[in-house]
C-alpha positions in Angstrom: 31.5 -27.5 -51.7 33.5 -25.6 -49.5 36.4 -28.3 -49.1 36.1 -29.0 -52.8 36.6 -25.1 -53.3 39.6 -25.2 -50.7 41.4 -27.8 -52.3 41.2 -25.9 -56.0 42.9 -23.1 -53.9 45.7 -25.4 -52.2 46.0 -27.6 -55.7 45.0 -30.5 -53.9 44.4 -33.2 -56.8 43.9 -36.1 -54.8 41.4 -34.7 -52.4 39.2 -33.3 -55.7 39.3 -36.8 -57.6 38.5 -38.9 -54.1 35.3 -36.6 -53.6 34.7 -36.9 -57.3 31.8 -39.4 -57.7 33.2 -42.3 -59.5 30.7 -42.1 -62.5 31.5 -38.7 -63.8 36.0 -38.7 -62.5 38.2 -37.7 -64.9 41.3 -40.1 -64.6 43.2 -37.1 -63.6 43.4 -33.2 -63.5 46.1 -30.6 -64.0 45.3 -28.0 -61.7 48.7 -26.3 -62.7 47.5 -25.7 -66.3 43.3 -26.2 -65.9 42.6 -23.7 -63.3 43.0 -19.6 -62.8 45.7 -18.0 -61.6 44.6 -16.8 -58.6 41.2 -17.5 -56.5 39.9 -14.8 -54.8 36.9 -15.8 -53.0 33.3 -18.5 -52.8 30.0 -17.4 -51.9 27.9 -20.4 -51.7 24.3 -19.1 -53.0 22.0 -21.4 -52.3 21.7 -25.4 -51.2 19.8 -28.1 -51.3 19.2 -32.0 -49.8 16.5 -33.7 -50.1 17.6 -37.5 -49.1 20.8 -38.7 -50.7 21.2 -36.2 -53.3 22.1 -32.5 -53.0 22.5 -29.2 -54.9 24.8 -26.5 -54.3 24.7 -22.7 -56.5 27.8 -20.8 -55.8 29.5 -17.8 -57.0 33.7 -18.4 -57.2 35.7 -15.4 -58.3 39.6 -15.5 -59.9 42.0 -13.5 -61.1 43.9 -14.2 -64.3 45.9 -12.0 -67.1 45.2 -8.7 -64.5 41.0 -9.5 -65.4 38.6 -10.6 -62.5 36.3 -13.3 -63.7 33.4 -15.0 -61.8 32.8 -19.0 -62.1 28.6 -19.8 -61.4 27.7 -23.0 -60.9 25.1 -25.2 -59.4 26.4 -28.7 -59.2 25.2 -31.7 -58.3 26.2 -33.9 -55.0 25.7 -37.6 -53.7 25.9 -38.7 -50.2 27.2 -42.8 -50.1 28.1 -44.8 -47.2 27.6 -41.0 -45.5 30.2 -39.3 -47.5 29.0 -36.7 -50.2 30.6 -36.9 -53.8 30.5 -34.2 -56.5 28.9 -35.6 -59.6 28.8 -32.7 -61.9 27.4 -28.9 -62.3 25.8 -26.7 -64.6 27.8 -23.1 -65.5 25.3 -20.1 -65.6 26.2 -17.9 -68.4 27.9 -14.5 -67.9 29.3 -16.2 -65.0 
């Protein structure tokens, strides 16, 4: 989650769509347009493995426009051929 977080920050697009599991991709992204203006910081929350699947809760905060706003998620991981791949998440409300 962290590296997936780190590469929203650098506007790494290749590095997000290669750890992307390749049942839920998107053909491609456009960080310059789809993402906030600035990030300010992750706090993972909580985590969870149990075999080949995993669950991450985390708390990512941004500025845009001058307003702070918080992104909530818990999202869902895969671990293949001993690589983890993000497959999707669920947004908590009220960030």
């Amino acid at each position: 989650m962290r590296s997936r977080y780190s590469a929203y920050v650098l506007g790494l697009e290749d590095y997000l769509l290669t750890s992307w599991h390749a049942s839920k991709r998107p053909a491609t992204l456009d960080l310059a347009t789809d993402t906030p203006g600035k990030w300010l910081g992750l706090v993972i929350k909580a985590s969870h493995a149990e075999g080949d699947r995993g669950e991450v809760e985390f708390l990512a905060r941004y500025k845009m426009g001058g307003r702070a706003h918080r992104l909530h998620e818990r999202s869902r991981f895969v671990r293949e051929d001993g690589r983890w791949y993000y497959v999707d998440g669920e947004l908590f409300e009220g960030g």
